[in-house]
C-alpha positions in Angstrom: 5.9 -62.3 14.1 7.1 -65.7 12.3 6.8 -66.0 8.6 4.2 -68.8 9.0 2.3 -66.2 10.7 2.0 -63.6 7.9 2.5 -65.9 5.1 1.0 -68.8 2.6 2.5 -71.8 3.5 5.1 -72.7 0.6 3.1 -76.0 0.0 0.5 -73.7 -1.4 2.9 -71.7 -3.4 2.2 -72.5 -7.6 5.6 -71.1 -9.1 3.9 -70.4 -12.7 1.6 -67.2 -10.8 3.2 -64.0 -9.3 3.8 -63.7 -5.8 5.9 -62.2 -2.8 8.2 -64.8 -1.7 9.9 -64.3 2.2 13.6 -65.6 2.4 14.2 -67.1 5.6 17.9 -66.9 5.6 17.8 -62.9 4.6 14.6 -62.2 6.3 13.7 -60.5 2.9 10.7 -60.4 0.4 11.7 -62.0 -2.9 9.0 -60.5 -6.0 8.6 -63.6 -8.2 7.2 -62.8 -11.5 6.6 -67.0 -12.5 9.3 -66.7 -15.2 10.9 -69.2 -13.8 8.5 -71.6 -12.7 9.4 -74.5 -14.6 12.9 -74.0 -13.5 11.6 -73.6 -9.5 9.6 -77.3 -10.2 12.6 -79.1 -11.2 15.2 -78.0 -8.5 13.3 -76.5 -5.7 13.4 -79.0 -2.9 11.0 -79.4 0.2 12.1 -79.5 3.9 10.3 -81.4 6.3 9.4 -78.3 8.2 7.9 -76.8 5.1 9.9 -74.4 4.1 11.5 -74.9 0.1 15.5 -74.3 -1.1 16.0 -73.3 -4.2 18.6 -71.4 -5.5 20.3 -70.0 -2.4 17.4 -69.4 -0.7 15.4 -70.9 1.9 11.9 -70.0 1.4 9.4 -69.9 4.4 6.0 -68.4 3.1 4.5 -66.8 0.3 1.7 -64.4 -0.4 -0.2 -62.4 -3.1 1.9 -59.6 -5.4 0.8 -56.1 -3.8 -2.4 -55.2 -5.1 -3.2 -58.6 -6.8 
């Protein structure tokens, strides 16, 4: 199954909350804590096919922290 399939769309995604981030380019689920929220804001940048790069990644989907 694709990550748009499974996942949030990352239009959806609000950096300041927890979540489970899926890394396109790895194939891999990234925990995100919000730490770095305000950080994600400035320099994350949307793709036209809704997917998000930031920092090396290229981030497809998103969805709730296990168990929250």
């Amino acid at each position: 199954m694709l990550a748009q399939e499974l996942f949030r769309p990352m239009s959806e995604f609000d950096p300041l909350e927890p979540a489970l981030l899926h890394d396109r380019l790895k194939d891999q689920i990234i925990p995100w804590t919000g730490e770095e929220g305000e950080v994600f804001r400035r320099l994350a940048r949307f793709q036209p096919d809704g997917t998000v790069s930031w920092d090396g990644f290229m981030l497809d989907g998103w969805d709730e922290p296990l168990g929250g």
